[in-house]
Residue, then its C-alpha position, 0 to 999 in steps of 0.5 A: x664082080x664089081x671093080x672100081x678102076x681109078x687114076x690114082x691122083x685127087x681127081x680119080x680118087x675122089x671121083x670114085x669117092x663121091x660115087x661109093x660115099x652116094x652108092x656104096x658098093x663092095x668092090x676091087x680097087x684097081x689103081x696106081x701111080x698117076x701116070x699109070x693109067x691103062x689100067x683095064x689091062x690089069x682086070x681079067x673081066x668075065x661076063x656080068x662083071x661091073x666095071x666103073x672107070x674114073x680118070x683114065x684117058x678111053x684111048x689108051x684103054x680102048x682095045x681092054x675097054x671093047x674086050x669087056x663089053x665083048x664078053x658081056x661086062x657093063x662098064x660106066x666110065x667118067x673121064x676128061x682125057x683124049x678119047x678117039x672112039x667111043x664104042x657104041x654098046x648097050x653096056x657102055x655108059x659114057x660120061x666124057x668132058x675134055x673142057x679145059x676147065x673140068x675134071x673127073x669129079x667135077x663130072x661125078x658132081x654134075x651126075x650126083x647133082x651136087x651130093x658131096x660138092x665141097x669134095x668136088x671142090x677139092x678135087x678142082x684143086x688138086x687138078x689144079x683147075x684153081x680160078x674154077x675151084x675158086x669160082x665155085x668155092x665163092x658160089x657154095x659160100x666159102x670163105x677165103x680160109x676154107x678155100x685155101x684149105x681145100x685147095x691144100x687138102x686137093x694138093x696134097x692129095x695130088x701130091x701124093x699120085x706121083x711116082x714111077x712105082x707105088x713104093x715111091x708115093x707115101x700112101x698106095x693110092x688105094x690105101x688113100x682112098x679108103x682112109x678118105x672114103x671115111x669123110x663125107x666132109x673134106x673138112x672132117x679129114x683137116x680136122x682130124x689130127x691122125x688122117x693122112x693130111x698131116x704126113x701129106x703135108x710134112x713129106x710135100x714140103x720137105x719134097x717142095x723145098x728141094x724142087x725150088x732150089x733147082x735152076x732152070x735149064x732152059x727159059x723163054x717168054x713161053x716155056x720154061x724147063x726144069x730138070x729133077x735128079x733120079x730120087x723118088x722126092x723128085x718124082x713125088x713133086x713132080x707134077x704139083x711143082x709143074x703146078x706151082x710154077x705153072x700158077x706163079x707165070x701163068x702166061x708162060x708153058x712149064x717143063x719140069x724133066x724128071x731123070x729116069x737114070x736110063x737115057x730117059x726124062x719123065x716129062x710133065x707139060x703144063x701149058x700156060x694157064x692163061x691158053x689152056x690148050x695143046x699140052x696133050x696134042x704136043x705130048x702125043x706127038x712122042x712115044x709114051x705121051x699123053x693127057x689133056x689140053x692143060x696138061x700133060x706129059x711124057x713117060x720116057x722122054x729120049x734125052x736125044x729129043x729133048x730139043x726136039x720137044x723143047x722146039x715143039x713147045x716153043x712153036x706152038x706157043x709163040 
């Protein structure tokens, strides 16, 4: 049995994208919202299984990782999130980057060499990796124009990965991936009036304006807080919002707390753009966080610890 096991955002996606449109292969799809990410749990793997792994941090799915290798499955896994360990297997292929500047696809693309850059290229924008996109958009001899409409395309497929719960997104990140998987052009997806760019592209901003009414809640010269009411459009923005406001003070690190209505904010961090660093290691310091140096983020954040995490940002980059 082959399983394609995927983060449900732009770079998971179209790391597994540009994989099968190289090497088609029948297989299941396993994948969820963008923080739900120990995804290996979820496959009940048998020896000769195959298993390809994109986008989801091997520390927090370490134990499920050395259990398939222990029962004889070959697993080719492709990240840019913390690791720990890496198990040393015979039947492990790993193809781990935590450069700042990298992503899952832009790994996939480098292993490729190049097959379906112009999809790598998006998805640096859906990572929100923009002065990388922008560098390598200028070097595959893209306009200005074709770069800002992959960098949308990029977003709103990001866009799309956040939720608490897969009824909150507008497209299971499955169903988006195979509805992409007939594009080999991210142009041809912008080009075709019935592809999912265009519902993207009318909920995200609809979703995007309500963001930008909120207030700050707490503001520095290094972070500034935002906090979201419990409502599926707020957990939907969250992350491209953090974003957003991330690229406009690119010197300052960005909190945007979504309410979980239990005690609890979801917490995404983005670090300043200008310092890309530190993110994970700060999240990774309260229960249910994680990610990479540039950003990262807390499932259930205390409300109680609230000034505790704001405390720990504000130190760590003064």
């Amino acid at each position: 049995m082959n399983y394609d096991i995927f983060n449900g955002d732009a770079d998971g996606i179209i790391a597994l994208l540009q994989l099968r449109l190289a090497n088609p292969v029948e297989s299941e799809l396993v994948t969820g919202v963008k923080r739900d990410i120990q995804l290996l749990e979820k496959v009940t793997v048998r020896s000769g299984d195959s298993l390809t792994v994109l986008d989801i941090s091997m520390e927090k799915n370490r134990h499920a990782l050395q259990a398939a290798l222990e029962v004889g499955a070959t697993v080719y896994y492709a990240d840019h999130h913390r690791y720990g360990v890496i198990p040393q297997h015979q039947n492990l292929q790993a193809h781990i980057d935590l450069d700042a500047n990298t992503c899952t696809a832009l790994i996939i693309d480098q292993l490729l060499e190049g097959q379906f850059h112009l999809w790598a290229i998006t998805a640096a924008f859906g990572d929100n990796l923009i002065a990388k996109a922008d560098k390598l958009a200028e070097q595959a001899g893209l306009s200005k124009d074709q770069a800002e409409q992959l960098n949308e395309l990029g977003t709103l497929i990001n866009y799309n990965g956040y939720g608490s719960k897969t009824q909150d997104l507008h497209f299971h990140p499955a169903d988006l991936y195979l509805a992409l998987l007939k594009y080999a052009n991210p142009f041809d997806v912008i080009a075709d009036v019935d592809s999912p760019f265009y519902p993207l592209k009318s909920a995200y901003r609809q979703d995007m304006d309500k963001a930008l009414a909120v207030e700050s809640c707490h503001r520095s010269a290094n972070l500034s807080v935002f906090e979201l009411p419990d409502s599926a459009w707020a957990r939907r923005i969250s992350g491209v919002y953090g974003n957003d406001l991330a690229n406009q003070d690119p010197d300052s690190a960005h909190g945007v707390l979504t309410d979980n209505n239990d005690g609890s904010y979801t917490v995404s961090l983005r670090a300043p753009l200008n310092n890309k660093q530190g993110a994970g290691d700060i999240c990774s310091q309260f229960d249910t966080g994680g990610g990479r140096a540039a950003a990262a983020g807390i499932n259930a954040l205390a409300k109680a610890d609230l000034n505790r995490l704001i405390k720990t940002v504000e130190e760590f980059y003064t």
